[in-house]
Structures are given as structure tokens and as C-alpha cells.
LUMFI-209556 format. One line per 4 residues: number of its first residue (from 1); for each residue x, y, z of C-alpha. Coordinates in pm, 1 decimal, always signed. Example, Ala and Ser with C-alpha at 12.3 -4.5 7.8 and 13.67 -1.06 7.14 Angstrom:
<rs>
1	+1230.0/-450.0/+780.0 | +1367.0/-106.0/+714.0;
</rs>
This chain:
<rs>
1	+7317.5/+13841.2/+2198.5 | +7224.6/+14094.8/+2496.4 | +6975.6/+13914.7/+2740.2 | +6781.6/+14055.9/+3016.3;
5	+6891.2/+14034.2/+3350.7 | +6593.2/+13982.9/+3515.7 | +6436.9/+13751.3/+3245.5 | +6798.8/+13542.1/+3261.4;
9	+6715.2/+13525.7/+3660.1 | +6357.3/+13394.0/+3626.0 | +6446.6/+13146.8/+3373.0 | +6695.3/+13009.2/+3549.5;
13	+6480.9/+12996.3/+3897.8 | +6224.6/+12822.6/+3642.7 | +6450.0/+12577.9/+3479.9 | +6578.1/+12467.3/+3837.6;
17	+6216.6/+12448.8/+3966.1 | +6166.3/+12199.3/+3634.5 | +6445.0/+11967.0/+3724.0 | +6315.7/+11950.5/+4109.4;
21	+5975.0/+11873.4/+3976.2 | +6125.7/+11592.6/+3745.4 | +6307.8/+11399.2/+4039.4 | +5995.2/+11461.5/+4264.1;
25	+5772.4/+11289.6/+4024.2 | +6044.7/+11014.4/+3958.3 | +6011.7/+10957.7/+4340.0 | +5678.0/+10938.4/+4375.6;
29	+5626.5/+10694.9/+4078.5 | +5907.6/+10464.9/+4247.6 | +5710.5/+10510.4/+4539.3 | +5411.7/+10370.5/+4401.1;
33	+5604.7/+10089.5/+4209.1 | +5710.9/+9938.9/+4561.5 | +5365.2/+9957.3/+4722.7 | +5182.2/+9785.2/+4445.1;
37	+5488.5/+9575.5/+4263.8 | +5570.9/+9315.5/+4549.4 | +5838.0/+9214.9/+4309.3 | +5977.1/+9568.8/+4221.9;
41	+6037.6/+9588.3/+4625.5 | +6140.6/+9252.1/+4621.9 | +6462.7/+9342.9/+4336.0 | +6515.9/+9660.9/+4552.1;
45	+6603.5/+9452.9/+4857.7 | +6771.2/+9239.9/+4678.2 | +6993.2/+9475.1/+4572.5 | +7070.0/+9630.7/+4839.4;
49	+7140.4/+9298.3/+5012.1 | +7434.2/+9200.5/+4683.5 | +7598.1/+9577.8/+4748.2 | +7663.9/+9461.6/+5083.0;
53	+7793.3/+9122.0/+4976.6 | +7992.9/+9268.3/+4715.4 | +8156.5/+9498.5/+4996.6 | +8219.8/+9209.7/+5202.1;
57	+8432.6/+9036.8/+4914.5 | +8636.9/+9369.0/+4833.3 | +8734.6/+9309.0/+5185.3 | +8793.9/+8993.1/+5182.3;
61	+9163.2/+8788.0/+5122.2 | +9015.4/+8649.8/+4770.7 | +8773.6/+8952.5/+4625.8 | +8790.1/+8809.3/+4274.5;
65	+8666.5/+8460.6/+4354.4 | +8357.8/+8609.1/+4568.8 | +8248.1/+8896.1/+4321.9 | +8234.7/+8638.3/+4021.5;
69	+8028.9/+8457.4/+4170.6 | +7831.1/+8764.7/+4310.3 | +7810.8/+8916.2/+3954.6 | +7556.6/+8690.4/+3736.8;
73	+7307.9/+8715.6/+4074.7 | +7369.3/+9092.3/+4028.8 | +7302.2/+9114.4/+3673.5 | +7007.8/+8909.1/+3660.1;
77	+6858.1/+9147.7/+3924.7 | +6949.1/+9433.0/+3776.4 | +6784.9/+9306.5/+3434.6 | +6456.3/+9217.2/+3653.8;
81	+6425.6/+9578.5/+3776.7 | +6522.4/+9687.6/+3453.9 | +6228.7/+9514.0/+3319.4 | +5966.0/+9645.4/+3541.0;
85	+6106.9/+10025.7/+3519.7 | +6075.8/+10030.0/+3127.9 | +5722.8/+9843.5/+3121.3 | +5585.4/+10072.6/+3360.5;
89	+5718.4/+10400.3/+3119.9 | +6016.9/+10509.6/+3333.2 | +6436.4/+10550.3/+3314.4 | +6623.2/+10170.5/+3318.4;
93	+6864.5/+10322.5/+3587.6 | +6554.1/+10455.3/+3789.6 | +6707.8/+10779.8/+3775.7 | +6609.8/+11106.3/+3676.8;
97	+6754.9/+11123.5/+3300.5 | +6875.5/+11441.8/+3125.3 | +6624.9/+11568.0/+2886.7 | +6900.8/+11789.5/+2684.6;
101	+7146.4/+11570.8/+2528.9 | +7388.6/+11870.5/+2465.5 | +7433.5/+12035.7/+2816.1 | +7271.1/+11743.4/+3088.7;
105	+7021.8/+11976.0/+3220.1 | +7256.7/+12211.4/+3358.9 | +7139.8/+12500.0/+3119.2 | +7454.8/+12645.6/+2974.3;
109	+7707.6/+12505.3/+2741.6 | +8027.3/+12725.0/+2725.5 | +7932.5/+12986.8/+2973.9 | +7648.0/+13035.0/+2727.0;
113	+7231.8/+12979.8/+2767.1 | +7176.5/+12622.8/+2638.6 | +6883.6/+12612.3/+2340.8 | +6699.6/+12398.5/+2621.2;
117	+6748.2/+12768.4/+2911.0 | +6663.1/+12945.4/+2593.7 | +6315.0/+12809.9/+2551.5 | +6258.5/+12856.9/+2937.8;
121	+6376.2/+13202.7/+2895.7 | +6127.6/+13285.9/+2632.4 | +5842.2/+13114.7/+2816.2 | +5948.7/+13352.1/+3105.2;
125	+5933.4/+13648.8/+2855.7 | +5570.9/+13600.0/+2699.8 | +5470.1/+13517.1/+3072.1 | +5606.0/+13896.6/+3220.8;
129	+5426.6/+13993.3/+2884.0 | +5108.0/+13825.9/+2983.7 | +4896.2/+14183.5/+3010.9 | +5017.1/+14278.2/+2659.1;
133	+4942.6/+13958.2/+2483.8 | +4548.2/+13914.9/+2672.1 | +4498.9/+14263.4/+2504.5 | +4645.0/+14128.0/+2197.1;
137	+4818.8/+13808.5/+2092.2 | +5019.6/+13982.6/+1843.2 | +5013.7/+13660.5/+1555.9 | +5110.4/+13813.5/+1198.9;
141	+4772.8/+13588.0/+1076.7 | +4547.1/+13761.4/+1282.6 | +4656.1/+14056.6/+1067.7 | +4307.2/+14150.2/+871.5;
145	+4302.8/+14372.6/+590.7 | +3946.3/+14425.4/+544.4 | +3952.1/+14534.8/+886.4 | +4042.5/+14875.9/+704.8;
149	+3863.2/+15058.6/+439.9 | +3914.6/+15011.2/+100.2 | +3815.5/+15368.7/-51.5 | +4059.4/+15706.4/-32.0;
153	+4082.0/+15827.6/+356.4 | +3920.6/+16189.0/+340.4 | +4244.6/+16373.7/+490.6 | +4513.9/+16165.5/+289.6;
157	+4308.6/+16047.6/-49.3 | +4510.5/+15689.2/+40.7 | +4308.0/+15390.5/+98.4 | +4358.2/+15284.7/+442.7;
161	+4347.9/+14936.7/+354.0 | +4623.6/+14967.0/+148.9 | +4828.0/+15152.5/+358.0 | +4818.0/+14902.6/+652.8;
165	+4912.9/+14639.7/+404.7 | +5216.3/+14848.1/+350.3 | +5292.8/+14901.8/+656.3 | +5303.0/+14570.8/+757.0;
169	+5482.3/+14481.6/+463.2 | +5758.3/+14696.8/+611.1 | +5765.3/+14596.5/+953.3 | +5791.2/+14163.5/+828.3;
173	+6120.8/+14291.2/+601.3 | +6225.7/+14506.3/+953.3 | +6274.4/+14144.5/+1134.2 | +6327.5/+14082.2/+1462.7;
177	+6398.5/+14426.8/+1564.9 | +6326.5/+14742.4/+1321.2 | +6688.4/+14944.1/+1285.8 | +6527.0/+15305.2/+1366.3;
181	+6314.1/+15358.3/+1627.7 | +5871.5/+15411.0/+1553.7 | +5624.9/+15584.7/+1648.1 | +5260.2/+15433.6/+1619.0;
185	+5003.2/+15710.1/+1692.7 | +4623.1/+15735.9/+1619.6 | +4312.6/+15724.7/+1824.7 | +4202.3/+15366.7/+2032.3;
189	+4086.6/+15078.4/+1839.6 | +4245.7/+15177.6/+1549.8 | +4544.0/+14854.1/+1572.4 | +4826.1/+15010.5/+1765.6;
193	+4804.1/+14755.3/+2063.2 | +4885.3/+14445.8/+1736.2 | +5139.7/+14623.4/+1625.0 | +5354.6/+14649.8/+1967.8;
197	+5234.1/+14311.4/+2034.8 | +5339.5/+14189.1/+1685.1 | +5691.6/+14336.2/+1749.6 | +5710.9/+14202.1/+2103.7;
201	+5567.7/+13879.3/+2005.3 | +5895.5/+13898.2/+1742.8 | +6157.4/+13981.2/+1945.2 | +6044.7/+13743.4/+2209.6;
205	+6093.2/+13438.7/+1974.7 | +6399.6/+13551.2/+1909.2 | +6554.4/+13565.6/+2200.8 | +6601.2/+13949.7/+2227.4;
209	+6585.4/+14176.9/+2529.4 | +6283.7/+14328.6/+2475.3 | +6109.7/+14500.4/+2743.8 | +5733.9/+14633.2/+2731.4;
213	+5614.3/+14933.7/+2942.9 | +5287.5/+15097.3/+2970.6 | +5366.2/+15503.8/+2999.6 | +5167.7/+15498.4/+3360.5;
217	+5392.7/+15232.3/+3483.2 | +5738.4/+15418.3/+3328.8 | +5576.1/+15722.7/+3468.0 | +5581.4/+15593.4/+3825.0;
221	+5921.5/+15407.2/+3772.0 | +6090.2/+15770.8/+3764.3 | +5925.5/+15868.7/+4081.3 | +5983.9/+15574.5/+4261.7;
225	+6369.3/+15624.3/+4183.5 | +6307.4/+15968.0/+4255.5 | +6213.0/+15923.8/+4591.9 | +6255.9/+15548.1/+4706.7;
229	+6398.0/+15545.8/+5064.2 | +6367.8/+15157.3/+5143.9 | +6577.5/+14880.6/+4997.7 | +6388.3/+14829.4/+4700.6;
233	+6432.4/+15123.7/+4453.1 | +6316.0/+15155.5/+4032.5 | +6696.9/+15160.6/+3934.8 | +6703.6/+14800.8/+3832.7;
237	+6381.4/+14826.2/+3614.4 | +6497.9/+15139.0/+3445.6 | +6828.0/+15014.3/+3383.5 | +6624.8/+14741.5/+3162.0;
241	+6482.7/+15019.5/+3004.9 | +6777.5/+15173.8/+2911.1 | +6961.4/+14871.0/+2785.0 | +6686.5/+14653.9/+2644.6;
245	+6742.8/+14590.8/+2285.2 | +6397.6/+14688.7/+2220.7 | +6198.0/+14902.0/+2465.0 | +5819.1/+14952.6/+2397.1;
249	+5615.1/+15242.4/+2574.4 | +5284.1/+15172.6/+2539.0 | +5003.7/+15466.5/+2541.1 | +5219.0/+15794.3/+2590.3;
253	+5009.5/+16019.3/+2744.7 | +4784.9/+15856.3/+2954.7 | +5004.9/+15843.6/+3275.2 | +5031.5/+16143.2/+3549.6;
257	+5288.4/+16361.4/+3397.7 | +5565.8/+16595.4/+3580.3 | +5832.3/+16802.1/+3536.6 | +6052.6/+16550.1/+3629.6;
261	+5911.4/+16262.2/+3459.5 | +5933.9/+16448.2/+3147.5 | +6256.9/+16519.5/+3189.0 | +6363.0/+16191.6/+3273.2;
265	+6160.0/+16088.0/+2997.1 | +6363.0/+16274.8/+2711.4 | +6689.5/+16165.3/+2895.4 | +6572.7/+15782.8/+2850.0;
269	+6522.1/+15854.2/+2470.3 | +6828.8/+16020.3/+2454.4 | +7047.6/+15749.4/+2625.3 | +6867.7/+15498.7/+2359.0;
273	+6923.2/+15702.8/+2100.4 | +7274.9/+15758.7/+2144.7 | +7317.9/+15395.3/+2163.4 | +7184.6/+15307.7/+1887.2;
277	+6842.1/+15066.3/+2055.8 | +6515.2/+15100.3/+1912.0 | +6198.7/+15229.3/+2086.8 | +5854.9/+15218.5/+1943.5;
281	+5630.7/+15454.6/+2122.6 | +5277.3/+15461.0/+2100.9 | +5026.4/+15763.2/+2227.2 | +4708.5/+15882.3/+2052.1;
285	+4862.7/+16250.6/+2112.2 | +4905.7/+16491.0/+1842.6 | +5250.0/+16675.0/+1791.3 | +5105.4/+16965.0/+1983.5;
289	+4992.4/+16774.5/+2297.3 | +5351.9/+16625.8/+2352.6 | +5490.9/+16986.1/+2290.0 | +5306.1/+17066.9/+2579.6;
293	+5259.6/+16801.1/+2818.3 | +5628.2/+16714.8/+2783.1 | +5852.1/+16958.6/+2615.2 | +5930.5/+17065.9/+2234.7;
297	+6246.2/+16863.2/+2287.4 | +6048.3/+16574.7/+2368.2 | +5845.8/+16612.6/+2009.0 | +6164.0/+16666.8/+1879.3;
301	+6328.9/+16376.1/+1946.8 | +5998.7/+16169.7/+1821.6 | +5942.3/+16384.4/+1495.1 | +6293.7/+16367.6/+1370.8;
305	+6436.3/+16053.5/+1554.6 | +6119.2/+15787.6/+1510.5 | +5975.2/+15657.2/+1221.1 | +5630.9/+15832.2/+1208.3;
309	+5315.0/+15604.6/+1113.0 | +4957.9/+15716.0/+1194.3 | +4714.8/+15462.1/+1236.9 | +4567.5/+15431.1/+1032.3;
313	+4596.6/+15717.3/+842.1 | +4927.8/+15782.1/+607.7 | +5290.2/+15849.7/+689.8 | +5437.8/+16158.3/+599.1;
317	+5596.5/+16240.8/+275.8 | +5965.3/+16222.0/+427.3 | +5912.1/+15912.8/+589.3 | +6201.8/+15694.4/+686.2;
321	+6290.7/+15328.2/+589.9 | +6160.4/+15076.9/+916.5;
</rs>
């Protein structure tokens, strides 16, 4: 499965960070175990004091005779500090133990992103997703039909109750990723932010490279790239873009458009297209407003490319399959 780059490289800063935090803690309990266990501190320096006996006998002329009679003192020190560790809720050895039996903490089994990295990288995910999911959590329960009417919509004679239900019939049998690229368009309020949050939400827990965009922040992406002249440039967070196994642009339309960000607009779509990712777009635009704010090639793409579903008012007759 294709990750994300930058997700991958958070998630691993983050899973790093946890371990640190672990042995910190550890430290600091240990800490406190000396300064109020006199005989914690006591089995410590004791200890310490038997490792230097026992390298005193493996210098010695007769090691074997010395460290037998070194090792029940040992082990009857070792089982006192045992003791104290486990009754006072921490590790026997008084070390920082591995939490993930199948790859020790390290992250990656294989060359490959342990189940244990995998949960840190999703974390990571809904956290860079944080402004999409306070708008909207995305849950499938907080789906509510009545929301919707139940009688014929005036311009479609089509309950729009019914047709949401539909809908979102399609989109659970899509899975983690709908096959063909959607468009969600309709005026605000009307349930477009749930449904990219549903789908994000989706691909999130499973793992995929999903990226969210709002249109005013691609907008200023191409611009940035356009013109960057420092060391940071847009080309990394358009190459996500590009590649992301699911790419959501949120509320075409409401950024500054260009020339150029048009056209760099329809060559994004295009690159997806031609490689086979899916895009949902949303935008409260009608067919003629894209025409003209972007280019006919731009509708284009959308009309005959995207799945069309009109919130919440019907899809066309020649709809596609999700």
C-alpha cells in the first residue's frame, strides 16, 4: 500500500518522541523509588557493589570458586528489587519494555510499517485532518435521514430523503476508496462537508494516502510553486497531491482564481486521471460557473470524468457506478 511521505515522516518523529517519553517516565519513577524506598536504594547499591566483586573474581586465579559464592547474594538481591519494581506497577528488569511484541518498538518489521507505526501513522493523519473533522467528524452514524425531506423535490419529483439514503448506500459498497472519481455539488449546509469527511474519515482508517485540500489552499499551492524563490517551495505538497491515493478538494470555487491556477488545476486532474487515483471535488458551482471561471476543459473533465451527485438533489440519468 502507497503511504504518504510526509504522514510516514511525522509518524515516525511521533513514534520516536513516544519511546523517549516512555524511558523518561521510567526514570523519573526510579527516581522517586530511591528517594522514598530506603530499601530500593539500598538493593541498588548493593548491586552495584556484587558487579564489582564479580569483576574482581573473573580476574582472579580461581573465578569459579568466588562467583559461586557471589551468585546466591546476587540472586537474592536481584529477587528483592524485583519485588519492589513489580509492587510498585513497573518492568522486573527496571527497564523500559517493548510494548509491540512483533517488531520491539522499532516500528518496521521487514522494511515494512509495523501495525504498532501504523496506528501512529493514522493518529498523525486525523491530526493534519483536524480542520476537516471540527467542521465535521465524518461517523457513518451521524448519517440522519430525516435530516432530508421525505416528499418529491420540486425540480426532480425524487424524494430527497430517499435519494441520500441511496447515495450513501453507494458510497458504504464503494469502500475505502470509490474506483471513479465524484463530484459532490449543491449549495452550503446541504451535507457535502460529511460526505468528504465520511470518505476521509474511511481512507484514514485504512491506512490510505489520502490527502484533503481546501480549493483556497490548492489555489495558493500553485502560486507559491509558481513563484517561490527561497528554500522552501509548494513542490513537495503538490507532489502529495498528485500521488495521493485519494485527493479531496474541498469548496471549488471559493479560492482567488488565475489563469495559471486554472491551468495547473486541469493538469492536476489530468495527471490523476491518467493514473487511475480518485478525486472527489466539491464546489456549490453550476456547470456554467466552472466553464467560466476555469475553462470548458475544466467542466469537461468533471462532467464526463467524475461521478456527478447534487446535494441533495438527484443524479443525472447517465450516472456512473461509485
Amino acid at each position: 500500500m502507497k503511504l504518504d511521505p510526509k504522514i510516514m515522516k511525522l509518524a515516525k518523529e511521533k513514534y520516536e518522541e513516544n519511546r523517549r517519553e516512555r524511558r523518561t517516565e521510567l526514570l523519573a519513577r526510579l527516581e522517586e523509588l530511591r528517594r522514598t524506598l530506603p530499601e530500593f536504594a539500598a538493593a541498588e547499591r548493593a548491586q552495584f557493589s556484587l558487579g564489582a566483586e564479580i569483576a574482581e573474581a573473573c580476574l582472579s586465579g580461581n573465578p569459579e570458586e568466588k562467583l559461586a559464592e557471589i551468585r546466591p547474594r546476587a540472586e537474592a538481591v536481584a529477587a528483592q528489587k524485583e519485588k519492589i519494581l513489580l509492587a510498585n506497577g513497573l518492568p522486573a528488569s527496571g527497564e523500559v519494555e517493548a510494548r509491540c511484541r512483533i517488531c520491539e518498538d522499532e516500528g518496521f518489521v521487514g522494511g515494512r510499517p509495523c501495525a504498532c507505526m501504523m496506528e501512529v501513522y493514522r493518529s498523525v493523519q486525523m491530526k493534519e485532518n483536524a480542520r476537516l473533522f471540527r467542521l465535521s467528524p465524518g461517523e457513518r452514524r451521524d448519517f440522519r435521514p430525516e435530516d432530508y425531506s421525505d416528499g418529491p423535490n420540486p425540480k426532480t419529483g425524487i424524494p430527497d430523503r430517499a435519494y441520500m439514503c441511496r447515495l450513501m448506500e453507494r458510497l458504504d459498497a464503494a469502500g475505502e476508496v470509490p474506483a471513479r472519481s465524484i463530484a459532490f455539488t449543491g449549495e452550503s449546509g446541504v451535507g457535502k462537508k460529511y460526505l468528504t469527511a465520511l470518505l476521509m474519515r474511511r481512507a484514514i482508517d485504512a491506512g490510505v494516502f489520502a490527502v484533503y485540500v481546501p480549493s483556497y489552499a490548492l489555489a495558493r499551492l500553485f502560486e507559491e510553486e509558481r513563484f517561490s524563490r527561497n528554500d522552501y517551495t509548494a513542490s513537495d505538497e503538490l507532489s502529495r497531491c498528485r500521488e495521493a491515493t485519494l485527493l479531496v478538494i474541498d469548496e471549488l470555487g471559493t479560492e482567488q482564481t488565475t489563469a495559471y491556477s486554472a491551468a495547473a488545476l486541469l493538469d492536476l486532474l489530468d495527471t490523476r486521471l491518467a493514473d487511475g487515483l480518485t478525486t472527489v471535488i466539491t464546489t456549490g458551482l453550476t456547470d456554467g460557473d466552472i466553464a467560466s471561471r476555469y475553462n470548458p476543459e475544466t467542466l469537461f473533465r468533471i462532467r464526463e470524468q467524475f461521478t456527478q451527485y447534487s446535494i441533495p438533489l438527484t443524479v443525472l440519468e447517465n450516472e456512473r457506478k461509485v
